[in-house]
NURO-961895 format. One record per residue (C-alpha): x, y, z. Coordinates in steps of 0.001 Angstrom, whole numbers. Each point is the difference from the previous one (the first is absolute). Example, Ala and Ser with C-alpha at 12.3 -4.5 7.8 and 13.67 -1.06 7.14 Angstrom:
<sites>
<site east="12300" north="-4500" up="7800"/>
<site east="1370" north="3440" up="-660"/>
</sites>
This chain:
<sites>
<site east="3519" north="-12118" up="-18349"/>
<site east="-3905" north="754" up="1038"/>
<site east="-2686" north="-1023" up="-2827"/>
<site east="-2552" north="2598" up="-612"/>
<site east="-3230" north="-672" up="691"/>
<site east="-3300" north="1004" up="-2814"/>
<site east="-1475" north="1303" up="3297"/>
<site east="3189" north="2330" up="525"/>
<site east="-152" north="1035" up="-3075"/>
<site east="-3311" north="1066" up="-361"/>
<site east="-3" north="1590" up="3358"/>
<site east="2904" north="2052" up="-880"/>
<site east="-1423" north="1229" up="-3162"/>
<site east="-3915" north="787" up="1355"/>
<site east="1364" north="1720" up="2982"/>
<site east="3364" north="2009" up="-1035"/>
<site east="-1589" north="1289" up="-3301"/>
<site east="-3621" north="403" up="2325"/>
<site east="1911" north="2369" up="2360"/>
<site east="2172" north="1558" up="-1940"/>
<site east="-2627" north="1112" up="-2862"/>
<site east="-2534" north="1027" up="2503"/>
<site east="2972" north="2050" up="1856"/>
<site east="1036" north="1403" up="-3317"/>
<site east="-3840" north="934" up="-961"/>
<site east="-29" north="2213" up="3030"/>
<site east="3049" north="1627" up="-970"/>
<site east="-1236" north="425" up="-3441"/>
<site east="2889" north="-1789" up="-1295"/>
<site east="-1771" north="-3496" up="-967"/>
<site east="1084" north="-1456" up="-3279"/>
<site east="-965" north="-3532" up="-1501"/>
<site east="3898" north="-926" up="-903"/>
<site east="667" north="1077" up="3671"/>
<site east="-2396" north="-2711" up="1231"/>
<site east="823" north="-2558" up="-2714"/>
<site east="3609" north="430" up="1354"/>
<site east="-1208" north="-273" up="3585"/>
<site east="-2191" north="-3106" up="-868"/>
<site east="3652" north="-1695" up="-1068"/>
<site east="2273" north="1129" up="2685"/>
<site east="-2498" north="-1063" up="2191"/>
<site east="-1066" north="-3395" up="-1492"/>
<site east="3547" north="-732" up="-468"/>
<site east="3053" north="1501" up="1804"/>
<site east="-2128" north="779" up="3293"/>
<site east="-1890" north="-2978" up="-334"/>
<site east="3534" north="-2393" up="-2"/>
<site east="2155" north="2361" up="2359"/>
<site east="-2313" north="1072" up="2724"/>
<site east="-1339" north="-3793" up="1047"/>
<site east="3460" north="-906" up="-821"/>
<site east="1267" north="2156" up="3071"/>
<site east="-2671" north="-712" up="1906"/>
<site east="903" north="-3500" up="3"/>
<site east="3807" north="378" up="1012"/>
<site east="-1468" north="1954" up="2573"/>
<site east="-2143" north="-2595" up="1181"/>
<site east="3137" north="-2620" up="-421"/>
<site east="2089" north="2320" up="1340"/>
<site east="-1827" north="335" up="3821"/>
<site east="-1866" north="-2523" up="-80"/>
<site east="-411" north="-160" up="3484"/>
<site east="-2770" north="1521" up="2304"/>
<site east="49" north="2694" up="2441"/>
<site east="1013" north="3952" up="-182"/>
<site east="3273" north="-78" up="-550"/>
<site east="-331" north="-1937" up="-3671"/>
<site east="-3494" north="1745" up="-199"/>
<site east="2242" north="3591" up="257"/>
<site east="2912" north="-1048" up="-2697"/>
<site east="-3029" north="-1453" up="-2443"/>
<site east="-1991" north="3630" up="166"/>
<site east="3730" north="1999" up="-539"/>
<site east="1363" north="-2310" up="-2414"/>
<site east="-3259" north="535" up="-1591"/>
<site east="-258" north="3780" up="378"/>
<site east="3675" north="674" up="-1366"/>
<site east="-1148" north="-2468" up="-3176"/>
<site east="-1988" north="3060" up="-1164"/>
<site east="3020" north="2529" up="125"/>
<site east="956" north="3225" up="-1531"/>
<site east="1437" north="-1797" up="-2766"/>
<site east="-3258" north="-2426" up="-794"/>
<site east="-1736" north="3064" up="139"/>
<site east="1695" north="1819" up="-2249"/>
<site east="310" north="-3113" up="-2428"/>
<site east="-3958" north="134" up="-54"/>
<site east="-181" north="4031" up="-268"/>
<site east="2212" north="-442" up="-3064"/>
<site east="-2061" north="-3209" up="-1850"/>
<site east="-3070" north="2746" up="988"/>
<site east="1680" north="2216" up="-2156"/>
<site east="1004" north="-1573" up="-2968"/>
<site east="-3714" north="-1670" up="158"/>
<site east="-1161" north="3105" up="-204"/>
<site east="2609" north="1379" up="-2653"/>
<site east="1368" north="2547" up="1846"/>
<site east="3986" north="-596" up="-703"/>
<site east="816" north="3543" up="229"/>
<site east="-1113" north="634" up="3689"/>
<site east="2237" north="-3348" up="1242"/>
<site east="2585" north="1595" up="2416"/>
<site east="2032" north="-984" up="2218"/>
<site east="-2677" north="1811" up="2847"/>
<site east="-1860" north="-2954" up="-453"/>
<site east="2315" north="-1652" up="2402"/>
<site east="-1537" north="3231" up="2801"/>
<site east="-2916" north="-705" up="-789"/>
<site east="629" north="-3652" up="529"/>
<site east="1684" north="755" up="3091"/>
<site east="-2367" north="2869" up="1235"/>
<site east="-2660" north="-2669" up="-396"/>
<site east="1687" north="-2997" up="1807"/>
<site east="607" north="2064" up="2872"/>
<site east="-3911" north="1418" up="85"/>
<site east="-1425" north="-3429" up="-38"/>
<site east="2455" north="-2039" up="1885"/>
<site east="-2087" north="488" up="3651"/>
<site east="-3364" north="-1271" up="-1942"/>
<site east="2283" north="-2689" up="-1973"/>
<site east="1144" north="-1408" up="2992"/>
<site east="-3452" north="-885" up="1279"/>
<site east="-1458" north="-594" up="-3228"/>
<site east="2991" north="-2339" up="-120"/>
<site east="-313" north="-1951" up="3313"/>
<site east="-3397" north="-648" up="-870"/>
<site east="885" north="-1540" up="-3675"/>
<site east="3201" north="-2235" up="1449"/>
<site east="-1783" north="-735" up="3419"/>
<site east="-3474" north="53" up="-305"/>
<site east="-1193" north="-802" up="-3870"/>
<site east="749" north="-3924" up="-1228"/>
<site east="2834" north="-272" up="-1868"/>
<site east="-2645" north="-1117" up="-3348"/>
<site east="-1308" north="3579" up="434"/>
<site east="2748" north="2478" up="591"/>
<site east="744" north="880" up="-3564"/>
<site east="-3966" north="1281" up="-560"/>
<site east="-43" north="1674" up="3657"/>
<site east="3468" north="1874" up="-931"/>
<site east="-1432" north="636" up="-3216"/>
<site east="-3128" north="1460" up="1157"/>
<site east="2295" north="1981" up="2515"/>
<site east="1768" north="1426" up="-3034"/>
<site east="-2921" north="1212" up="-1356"/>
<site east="-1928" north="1672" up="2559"/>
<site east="3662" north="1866" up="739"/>
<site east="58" north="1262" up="-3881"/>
<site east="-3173" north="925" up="312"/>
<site east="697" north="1630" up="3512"/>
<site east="2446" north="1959" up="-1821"/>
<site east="-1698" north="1241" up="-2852"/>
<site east="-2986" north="1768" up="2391"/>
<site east="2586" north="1313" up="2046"/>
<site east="1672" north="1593" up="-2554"/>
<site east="-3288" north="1297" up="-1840"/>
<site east="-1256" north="1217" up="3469"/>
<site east="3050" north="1451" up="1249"/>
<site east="599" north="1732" up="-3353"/>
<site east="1380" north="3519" up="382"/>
<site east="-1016" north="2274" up="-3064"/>
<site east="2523" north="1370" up="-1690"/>
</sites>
């Protein structure tokens, strides 16, 4: 079983509540519990299970060249399935204290989402497993997360039909 590391820890908190809050401040929907609770999944959960993947990944194909190169970036993309997704969409919401609006169409969204981001994933991806030293993936895929929340929020503010 992987140790977490302080550095992990306070990676995961800084930049999963950083993105998330400044995501949920364009929306309007920013709330202090919300980023508290982001600050702890992030410092704790993410920070153990991402780097924890990352390194049976690593164990896993070990070996140079494209063909362990492709099964590290896919192994990698799939990590961050419908199902993690929705996970995280739900911990959003009962940060936030919205238990009546959990659904089971969290799990479209999830998916709707996953398939979206998959084609920018992948690259985003090949460069964390491929490119980034091992020491560093966890804060490169963490800054990754955050620039796609935030990507998210703006697209949804400046796509915004009115109703």
């Amino acid at each position: 079983m992987a140790r977490i590391s302080w550095h992990n820890v306070v990676t995961g908190a800084i930049l999963f509540a950083a993105g998330d809050s400044i995501g949920a401040f364009i929306t309007g929907g920013f709330l202090y519990q919300r980023m508290l609770g982001m600050m702890i999944l992030g410092g704790s959960l993410y920070a153990w299970e991402i780097p924890t993947y990352f390194a049976h990944l690593q164990r896993r194909f070990n070996k140079h060249g494209y063909p362990n190169a492709f099964k590290r970036t896919l192994a990698a993309g799939l990590f961050f399935n419908p199902l993690w997704i929705a996970r995280h969409l739900l911990l959003i919401k009962i940060f936030a204290g919205q238990w009546q609006t959990i659904s089971l169409d969290i799990l479209v969204v999830a998916t709707e989402s996953f398939i979206f981001c998959f084609p920018f994933s992948l690259l985003a991806n090949y460069l964390i497993q491929n490119v980034i030293l091992f020491r560093w993936r966890f804060l490169v895929s963490s800054i990754y997360s955050a620039l796609t929340v935030i990507y998210f929020a703006l697209t949804e503010v400046i796509f915004a039909t009115s109703g």
